[in-house]
C-alpha positions, 0 to 999 in steps of 0.5 A: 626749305629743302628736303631730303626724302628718308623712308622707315618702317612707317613710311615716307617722310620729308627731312631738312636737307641740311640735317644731319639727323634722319627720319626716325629721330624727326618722328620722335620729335614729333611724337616726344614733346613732353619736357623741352628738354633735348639730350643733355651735352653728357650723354651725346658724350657717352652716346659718341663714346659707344659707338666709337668703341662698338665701330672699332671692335666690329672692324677688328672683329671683321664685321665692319669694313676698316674704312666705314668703321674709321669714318664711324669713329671720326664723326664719333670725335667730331662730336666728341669735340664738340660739333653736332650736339644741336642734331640730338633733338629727341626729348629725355623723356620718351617712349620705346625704351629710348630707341629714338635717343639711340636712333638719333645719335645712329642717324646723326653719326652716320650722316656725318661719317657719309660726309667724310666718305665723299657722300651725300646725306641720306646715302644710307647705303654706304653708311647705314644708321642700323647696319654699320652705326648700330652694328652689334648693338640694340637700344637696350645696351646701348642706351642704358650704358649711356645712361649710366656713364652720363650719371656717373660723370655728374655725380662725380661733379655732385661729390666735388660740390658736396666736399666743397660744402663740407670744407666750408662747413668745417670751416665754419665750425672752427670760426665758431668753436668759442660761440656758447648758444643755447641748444633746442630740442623740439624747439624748447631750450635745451642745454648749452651748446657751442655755434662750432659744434652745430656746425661741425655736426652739419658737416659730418652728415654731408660727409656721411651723405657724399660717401653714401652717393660715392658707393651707389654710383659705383653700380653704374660702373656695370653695363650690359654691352654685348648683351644687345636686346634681351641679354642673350647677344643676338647678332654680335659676334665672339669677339665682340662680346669679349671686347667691347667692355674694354673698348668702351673704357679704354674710349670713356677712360672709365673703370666700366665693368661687364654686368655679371649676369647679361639678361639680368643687366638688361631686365633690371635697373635696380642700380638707379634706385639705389642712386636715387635713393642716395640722392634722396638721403642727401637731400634730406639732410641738405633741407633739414640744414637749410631749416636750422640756418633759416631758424638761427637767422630769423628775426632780425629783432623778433627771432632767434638771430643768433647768426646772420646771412648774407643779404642777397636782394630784397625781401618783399615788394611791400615791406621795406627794408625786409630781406629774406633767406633766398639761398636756405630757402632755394635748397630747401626746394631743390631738396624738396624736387629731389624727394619727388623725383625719387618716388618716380625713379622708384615707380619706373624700376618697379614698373618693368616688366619680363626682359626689359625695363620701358621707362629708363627715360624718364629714369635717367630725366629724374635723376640726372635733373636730381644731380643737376639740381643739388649741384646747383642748390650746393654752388649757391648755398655756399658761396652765397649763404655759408662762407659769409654766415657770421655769428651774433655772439652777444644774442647767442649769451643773451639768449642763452643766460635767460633760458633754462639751459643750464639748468639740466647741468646743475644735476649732478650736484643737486638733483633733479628735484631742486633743479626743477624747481630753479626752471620752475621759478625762473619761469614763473618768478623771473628768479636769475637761474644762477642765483636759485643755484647759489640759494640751493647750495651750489658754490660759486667754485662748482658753478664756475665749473658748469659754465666753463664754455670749454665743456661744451667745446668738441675735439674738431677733426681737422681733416 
């Protein structure tokens, strides 16, 4: 293999001649193999995004030559296009407050621009990772802001996947509206209910959690650019500070605002815990949903199995014939993933300390793994396991006429004490419910009134 030789703070050190990173990323590969996973696709985006719009306001702010400035911005849309994104070879997880991400796409951007100057790699003189690329910038606003906008994208991507979930749901509770069940609490049998109503229940918190998620990610729309290393704009220029906000969203296409307070932008990362704990929030409710299905579906004989999922594959490698509920069961855990991660988010945004905050890495790793996660856990949960749940209406009726579920009904007409001791002897003696009422006085006209199923019926939305 050939080599380049590049030299950096640390010394002297060998680089594959046909690479387009440099020295201070191949060290952090070195030095950063902690998750195996290199910058994700959105954030060489974002990355590729700044550094445009930094290239463009430097040059009308006089800073940075026009023609250094326009092979900046075209190897920034080379990799917009698509090109170069196997050179991010820097891990998510890192240390240095991700100066080694914020490195590798200076060096990669730079040696791309000396290619469209005539130049060989490695000619840092014509085009320098920190003195052209880097330019008015630090790792602490770059990195961050492209922390941020990769968030905001996917989360964007993790509300069409919650409406999605909502629809089918909604969906759902119209097929089930007329499916009278028996309702649980603490799972005992309660009072009666309707398959429509649990469903349209599940919908109306995910509607609630992806409403939840919508505000938080708002917060990322604030970024600290122009603030440099601490807040303060250390080597950028005037027009720069006043610029680069509204260069950045006019590249991004994004509504980015400018933090209100620079040093505060740059010190403190609460926004990503507010998102994280909207993650976390919406993946509770998400596993508890998960839990229902899979008690409703259990059985099929020895259970509730008072609706059915799909059949997805085999159940077990010993058991014939058992299949078991893979789909609930995997949101269950990508749910589970996501509580975890927030704990970390928490640790890492409380862990900063004076002007800057160490750990955005692994910040951005645990939530952006958190949003990946529910997307995929919601593509499969639905598409795979909801659209396709049918409901078993003869088990519902069954379970529901020998149960104690109507007995709680029966009070308003002849009190709690005779109603007791209907459940007690239906428990006890096996005496038909409806037939202890009709004994306690009950007509068969008021009874007709307590079991008309459109009681239990809700008034759906249609939205």
């Amino acid at each position: 293999m050939d080599f380049r030789f590049e030299t950096d703070s640390v010394g002297r050190k060998k680089v594959p001649a046909e690479a387009y990173y440099g020295v201070q990323s191949l060290r952090a590969k070195e030095n950063f193999n902690m998750t195996g996973k290199s910058i994700p696709a959105v954030q060489i985006r974002s990355l590729a995004e700044i550094k445009k719009a930094c290239a463009v306001t430097n040059a009308k702010a006089g800073g940075l030559d026009r023609e250094v400035a326009q092979a900046i911005a075209e190897a920034c849309d080379e990799i917009l296009n698509g090109r170069f994104h196997d050179q991010f070879i820097v891990d998510q997880i890192q240390g240095g407050a991700g100066t080694s991400t914020n490195m590798n796409a200076n060096e990669v951007i730079a040696n791309i621009a000396l290619g469209l100057l005539g130049r060989e790699k490695g000619e840092y003189q014509y085009c320098h990772p920190n003195d052209h690329v880097n330019k008015a910038q630090s790792t602490n606003d770059v990195y961050p802001t492209s922390l941020k906008i990769s968030l905001y994208r996917t989360g964007l991507e993790l509300l069409d996947k919650l409406n999605e979930l909502y629809e089918a749901l909604m969906a759902k509770s119209r097929e089930f509206k007329d499916v009278l069940k028996i309702g649980r609490t603490q799972l005992m049998d309660a009072v009666p209910i309707t398959l429509g109503q649990e469903f349209h229940a599940y919908a109306t918190v995910v509607k609630r959690d992806r409403s939840r998620i919508q505000n938080a990610i708002k917060e990322l729309l604030f970024i600290n650019m122009g603030a440099t290393a601490i807040g303060t704009g250390i080597n950028a220029s005037e027009y720069y500070e006043k610029h680069i906000v509204s260069a950045l969203s006019e590249v991004s296409g994004l509504p980015l605002k400018p933090c209100e307070d620079m040093v505060d932008g740059t010190q403190n990362i609460d926004g990503f815990s507010v998102v994280s704990s909207a993650l976390k929030t919406s993946a509770i409710s998400l596993s508890k949903m998960a839990n229902d299905i899979r008690l409703m579906n259990s059985g099929p004989k020895a259970g509730l199995g008072e609706i059915t999922i799909p059949a997805k594959q085999n159940g077990s490698s010993i058991m014939p014939g058992k299949i078991n509920p893979v789909i609930p069961e995997v949101l269950n855990q990508c749910a589970f993933a996501v509580i975890g991660n927030d704990v970390t988010v928490s640790m890492a945004c409380e862990g900063g300390q004076l002007e800057l905050n160490a750990f955005e890495p692994v910040v951005f790793n645990r939530i952006f793994e958190s949003m990946t996660l529910m997307i995929n856990g919601i593509d499969t949960f639905v598409h795979n396991c909801v659209k396709d749940i049918a409901a078993n209406r003869q088990t519902c009726e069954d379970l529901l006429y020998h149960s104690t579920g109507f007995v709680t009904a029966l009070c308003p007409v002849i009190g709690y004490k005779k109603a007791a001791q209907i459940a007690k002897d239906f428990m006890e003696e096996g005496t038909p419910i409806l037939e202890g009422a009709l004994a306690c006085g009950v007509s068969k006209n008021q009874l007709d009134r307590i079991l008309d199923e459109s009681r239990f019926m809700p008034q759906f939305a249609t939205e």
